[in-house]
N, C-alpha and C positions, 0 to 999 in steps of 0.2 A: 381539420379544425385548428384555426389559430389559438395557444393557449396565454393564457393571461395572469397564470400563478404557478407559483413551485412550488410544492410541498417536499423538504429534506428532509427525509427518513435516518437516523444516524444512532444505533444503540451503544457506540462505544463513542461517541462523539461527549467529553467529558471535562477536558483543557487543555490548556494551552503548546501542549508538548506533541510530536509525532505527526505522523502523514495524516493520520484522519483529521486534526484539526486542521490544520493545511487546507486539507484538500476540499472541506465542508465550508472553509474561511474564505477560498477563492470563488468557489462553485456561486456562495450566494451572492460575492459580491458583484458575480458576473451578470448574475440573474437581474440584482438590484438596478446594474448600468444597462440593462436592456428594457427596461420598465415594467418587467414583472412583480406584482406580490408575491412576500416568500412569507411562508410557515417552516421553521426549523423545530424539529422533536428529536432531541437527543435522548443522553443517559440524565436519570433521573439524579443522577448525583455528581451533575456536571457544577464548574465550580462559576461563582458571580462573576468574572473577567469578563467569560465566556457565553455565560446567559445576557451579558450589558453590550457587549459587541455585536452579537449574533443575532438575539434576542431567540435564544433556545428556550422552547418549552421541556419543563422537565419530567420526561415521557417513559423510558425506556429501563428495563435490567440492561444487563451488558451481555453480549453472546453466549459468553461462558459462564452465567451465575447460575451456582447451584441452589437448585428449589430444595433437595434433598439431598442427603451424604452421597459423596463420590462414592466408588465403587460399581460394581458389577450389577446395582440395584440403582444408582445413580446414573448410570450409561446410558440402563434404558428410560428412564423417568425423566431425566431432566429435560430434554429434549424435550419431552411429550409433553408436560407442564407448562415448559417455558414456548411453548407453539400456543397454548391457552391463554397465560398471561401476556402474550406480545399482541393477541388479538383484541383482548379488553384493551390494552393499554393504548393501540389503536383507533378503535372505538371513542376511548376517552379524551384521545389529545388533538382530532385531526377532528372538521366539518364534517356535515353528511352532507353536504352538496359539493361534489368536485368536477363538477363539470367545467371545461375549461383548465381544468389544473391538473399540471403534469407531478407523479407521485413519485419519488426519486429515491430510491431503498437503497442507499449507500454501502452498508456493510451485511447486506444480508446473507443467511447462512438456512442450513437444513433445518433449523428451529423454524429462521422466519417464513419459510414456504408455506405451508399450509395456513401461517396466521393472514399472509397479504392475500393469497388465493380466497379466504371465505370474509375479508374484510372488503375487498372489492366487489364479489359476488353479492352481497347483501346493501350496497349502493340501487336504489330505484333507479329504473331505465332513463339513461340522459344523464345520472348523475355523477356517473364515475369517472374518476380521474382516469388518466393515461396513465398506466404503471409500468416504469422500467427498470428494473433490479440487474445492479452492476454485482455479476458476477468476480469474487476475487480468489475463492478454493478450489483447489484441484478437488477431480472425482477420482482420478485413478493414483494410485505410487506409483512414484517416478520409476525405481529401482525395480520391484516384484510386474512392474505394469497390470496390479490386479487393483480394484477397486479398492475404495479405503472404507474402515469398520465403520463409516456414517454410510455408506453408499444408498443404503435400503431406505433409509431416512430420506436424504438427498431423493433420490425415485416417486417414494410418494408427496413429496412436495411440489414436485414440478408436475407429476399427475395432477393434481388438485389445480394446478397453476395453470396448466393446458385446459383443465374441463370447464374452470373459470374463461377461459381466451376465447372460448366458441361467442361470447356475448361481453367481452369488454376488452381494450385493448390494453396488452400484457405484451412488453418486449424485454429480452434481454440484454445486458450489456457488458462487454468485456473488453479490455486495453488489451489483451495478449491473443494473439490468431491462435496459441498452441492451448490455450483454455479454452477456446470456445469451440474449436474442433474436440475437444471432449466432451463438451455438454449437447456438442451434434449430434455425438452417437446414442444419447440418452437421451434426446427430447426434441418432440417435433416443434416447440414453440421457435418464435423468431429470433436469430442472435443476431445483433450489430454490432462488429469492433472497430471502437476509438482508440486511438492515442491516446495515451495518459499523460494527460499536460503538466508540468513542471512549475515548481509552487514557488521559484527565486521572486523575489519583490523587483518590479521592473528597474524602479532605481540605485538599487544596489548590485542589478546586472551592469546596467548601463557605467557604473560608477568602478566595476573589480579592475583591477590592474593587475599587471603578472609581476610580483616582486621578488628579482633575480637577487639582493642580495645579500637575502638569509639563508640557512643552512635547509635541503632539502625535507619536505616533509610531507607523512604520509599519517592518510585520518581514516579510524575507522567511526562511521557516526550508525545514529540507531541502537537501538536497547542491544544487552549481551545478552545472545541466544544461541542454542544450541544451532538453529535452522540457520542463522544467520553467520556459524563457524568462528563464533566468538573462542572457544575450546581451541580451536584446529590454528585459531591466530596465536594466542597465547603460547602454543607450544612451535610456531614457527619462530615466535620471536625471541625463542630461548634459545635457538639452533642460531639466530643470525645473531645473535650474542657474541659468539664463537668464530664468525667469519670478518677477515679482514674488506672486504669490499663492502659490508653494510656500516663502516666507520662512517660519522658526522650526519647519518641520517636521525631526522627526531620523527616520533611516533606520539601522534594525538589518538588517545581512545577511549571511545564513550563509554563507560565499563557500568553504567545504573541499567539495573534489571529486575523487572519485579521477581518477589520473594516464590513465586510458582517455578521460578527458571531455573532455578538453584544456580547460581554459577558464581557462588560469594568463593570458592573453593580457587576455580580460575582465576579472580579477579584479583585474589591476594599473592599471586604469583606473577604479579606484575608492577605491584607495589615496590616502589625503590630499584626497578629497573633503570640502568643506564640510560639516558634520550629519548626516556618513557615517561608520556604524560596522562597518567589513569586520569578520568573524568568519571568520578562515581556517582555525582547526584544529577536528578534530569537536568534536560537546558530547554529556553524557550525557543521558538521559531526566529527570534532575531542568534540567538546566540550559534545555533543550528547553519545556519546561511552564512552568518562570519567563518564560523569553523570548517566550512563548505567550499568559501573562497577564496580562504587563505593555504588554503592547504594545494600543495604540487599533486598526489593523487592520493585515489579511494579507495579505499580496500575493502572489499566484498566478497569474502570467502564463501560465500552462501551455499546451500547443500544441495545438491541434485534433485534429493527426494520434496523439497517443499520448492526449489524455481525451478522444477524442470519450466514450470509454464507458466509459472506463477510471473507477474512484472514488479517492479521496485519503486518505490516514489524516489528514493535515496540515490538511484542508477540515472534516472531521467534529469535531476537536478543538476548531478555532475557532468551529465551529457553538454545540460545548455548552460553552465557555467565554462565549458570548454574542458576540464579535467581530464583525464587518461584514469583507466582506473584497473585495478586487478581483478579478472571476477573467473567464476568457475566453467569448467568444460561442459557445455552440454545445458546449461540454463539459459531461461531467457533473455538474461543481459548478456551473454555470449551470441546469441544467433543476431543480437543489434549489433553488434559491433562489426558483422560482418559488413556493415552497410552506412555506420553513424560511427563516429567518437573513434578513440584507441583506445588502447591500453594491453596488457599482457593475460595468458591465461593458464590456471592451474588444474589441476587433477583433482579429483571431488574427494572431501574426506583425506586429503595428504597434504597435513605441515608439511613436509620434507619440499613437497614441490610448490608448497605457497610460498616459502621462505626463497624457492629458486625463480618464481615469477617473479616477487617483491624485488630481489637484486637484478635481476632483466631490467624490470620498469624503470630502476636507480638509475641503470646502467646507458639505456638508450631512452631518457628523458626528455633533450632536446627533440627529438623525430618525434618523441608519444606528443610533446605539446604542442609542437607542430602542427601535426595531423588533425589532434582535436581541437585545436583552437579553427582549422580549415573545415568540420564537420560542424559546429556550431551553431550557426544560424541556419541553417537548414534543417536541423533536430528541432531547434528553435520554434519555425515556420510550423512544423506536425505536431510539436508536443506543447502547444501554450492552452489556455482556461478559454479564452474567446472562440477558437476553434471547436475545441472537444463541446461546450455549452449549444453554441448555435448549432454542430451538427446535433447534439439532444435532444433542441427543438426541431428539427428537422426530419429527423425518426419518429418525436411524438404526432406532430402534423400530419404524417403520411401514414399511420397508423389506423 
C-alpha cells in the first residue's frame, strides 16, 4: 500500500533543546518534502516555538511521569496507569481512520506497548495505520547480561504487540544491529534496522571549516548524566589538571542537567577550572551544532551499561561533521569506529584512563582529523534524514 500521511507519535517531544526535537524536526520536515500529510502528538506541555514550527498537538505525559508516588508502590503502578492514559490519550489526539497513514511511535517504551497494541487493534478493518515503533531501550544489562527490572513489562507489551500483528501491520524499528538482536530473542514480531541519520542543518555542514588557529579544544555536549559519564569526566579532568602534556588545551562542557540527575555536586567542581568552560543552562539546536563544529573533538565517556547497544544522536553528528571523538570500550559508538570516523578509546567507568585517552587524542590529532575528515562523507551517504525516511516508507509499503 502507497501511504499518503505520517502520524509522529513523540511523548517527550516538548522544545527546542536535545535529540528528540532534532530528530522529530527533521523526520517531519522530510515527510513534508515528500508530500505527505503529517499529524505530530507530542507532550502535552510542549512549549509554543514548537507547537508554531511543527504544528504539535498537545497529546502526551512524558515516559517517565508519575501518576502516583515513586517508590516500590510507584514501580509497579505507574507503568500500569500510564499504559491507560497513553491509550486515551491516543484515542483523543490521532483520527479513527488511518488508513493509508503510517503511525510512527518515536520514543516508545514498556508503558507505550500495550497502549499502541489495543489502540491499533480497535481500528475497523482497512482502517489502520501501519505501525512502526523505533525501538531505543535495551532489554538486557550490559554488565550482569540479565534482563533489566522493566523486563516482564517490556514481555507483555510486545505480547499484546504481536497478538495485535496477526491482523494489522506492526513493524519494529531500530538504528543499532546490537539492540535489535536483543529484542530478537524476545519477540517474534518484524525488526528492521536503519541508520540514524544526523540532525547537522545542510548548510552549516556545507559551510564548517577546520580553524587551525586557536588553541585546541575538546566539548562535551548533551545533558550531565551519570549514563553519559559526566562524573568519570569531571574527575578525569582533575587528574589532567596535574599533567604537563594537557597544557593549552580548552574544555567546553554542557554541565545543565535536570534536577532528577543530581549532578549539581560534580558540576560545582568544575567551576573556576583552568581552560574550563561549564555551560550550565540548556542551549538551542543552532547553539548545539555551532558548539559541534567548532570544536577539534567529542568526548563521550558513556557507560557500558546503558550503550552497550544503545546508538547516540551526539556520536553520529560528530561523525558527519568529520570530528574524531573519545568514546568508551565496548559501546556502540566504539563498534562504528571500527568502520567510520576516528578517534581514541577508554575503559568503561575509569577517569584514570579517560584522562589517558583525552591526552592520546591531543597528542595525535593531526592523524585523528585526518582520518575523520577521510570517513565523512561516507557516514554522511548511511546516516542522513532522506535515507532513513524513504527506507520508512519502504518498510511501511511492504508491510
Amino acid at each position: 500500500m502507497k501511504h499518503n500521511s505520517l502520524w509522529f507519535l513523540d511523548s517527550e517531544l516538548k522544545d527546542d533543546s536535545g535529540h528528540y526535537a532534532n530528530f522529530a524536526g527533521k523526520i517531519i520536515e522530510e515527510a513534508r518534502h515528500q508530500k505527505l500529510e503529517t499529524i505530530v502528538a507530542g507532550n502535552r506541555m510542549v512549549n509554543d516555538s514548537i507547537v508554531e514550527r511543527l504544528g504539535v498537538r498537545k497529546a502526551f505525559h512524558g515516559m517517565t511521569h508519575s501518576f502516583v508516588p515513586l517508590g516500590k508502590a510507584g514501580a509497579a503502578f505507574n507503568p500500569l496507569i500510564g499504559s491507560r492514559v497513553h491509550y486515551r490519550e491516543l484515542r483523543r489526539s490521532l483520527p479513527e481512520n488511518g488508513r493509508a497513514a503510517i503511525a510512527f511511535a518515536a520514543t516508545a517504551n514498556h508503558r507505550h506497548f500495550p497502549a499502541l497494541a489495543k489502540w491499533i487493534n480497535n481500528f475497523s478493518d482497512g482502517t489502520a495505520p501501519t505501525l512502526l515503533v523505533y525501538l531505543r531501550f535495551q532489554f538486557y544489562d550490559s554488565v550482569s547480561n540479565r534482563p533489566l527490572p522493566t523486563a516482564p513489562l517490556v514481555r507483555r507489551g510486545l505480547k499484546l504487540l504481536e497478538r495485535t500483528a496477526q491482523s494489522r501491520a506492526i513493524i519494529l524499528i531500530s538504528d543499532s544491529e546490537q539492540l535489535a538482536e536483543q529484542y530478537r530473542q524476545i519477540t517474534s514480531l518484524r525488526i528492521e534496522t536503519l541508520p540514524l541519520p544526523h540532525m547537522i542543518p545542510a548548510q552549516m555542514l556545507a559551510s564548517q571549516q577546520d580553524e587551525n588557529g586557536h588553541s585546541i579544544c575538546f566539548s562535551y555536549l548533551g545533558e550531565a548524566r551519570v549514563e553519559k559519564g559526566y562524573d568519570l569526566l569531571v574527575e578525569a579532568i582533575h587528574r589532567l589538571q596535574r599533567m604537563q602534556e594537557w597544557r593549552d588545551v580548552r574544555l567546553k562542557v554542557h554541565s545543565y542537567h535536570h534536577p532528577i540527575y543530581r549532578m549539581e555536586n560534580w558540576k560545582r567542581q568544575l567551576i573556576g577550572v583552568p581552560g574550563v568552560e561549564c555551560i550550565s543552562d540548556p542551549i538551542d539546536s543552532h547553539s548545539y551544532y555551532k558548539m559541534l563544529l567548532e570544536s577539534d573533538v567529542i568526548l563521550m565517556p558513556y557507560r557500558r551499561s546503558t550503550y552497550f547497544a544503545r546508538s547516540s544522536g551526539i556520536f553520529v553528528d560528530a561523525l558527519a561533521a568529520g570530528k574524531p571523538v573519545v568514546a568508551t570500550q565496548g559501546t556502540w559508538m566504539s563498534e562504528q569506529l571500527k568502520d567510520f570516523g576516528a578517534g581514541t578509546l577508554c575503559r568503561d567507568n575509569d577517569p584514570a584512563d579517560l584522562a589517558r585517552a583525552m591526552i592520546e587524542a591531543k597528542e595525535s590529532l593531526p592523524q585523528l582529523k585526518r582520518d575523520a575528515a577521510s570517513g565523512k562523507q561516507p557516514w554522511v551517504d548511511a546516516h542522513n534524514t532522506n535515507l532513513f525516511f524513504t527506507s520508512l516508507l519502504r518498510i511501511a509499503e511492504a508491510s
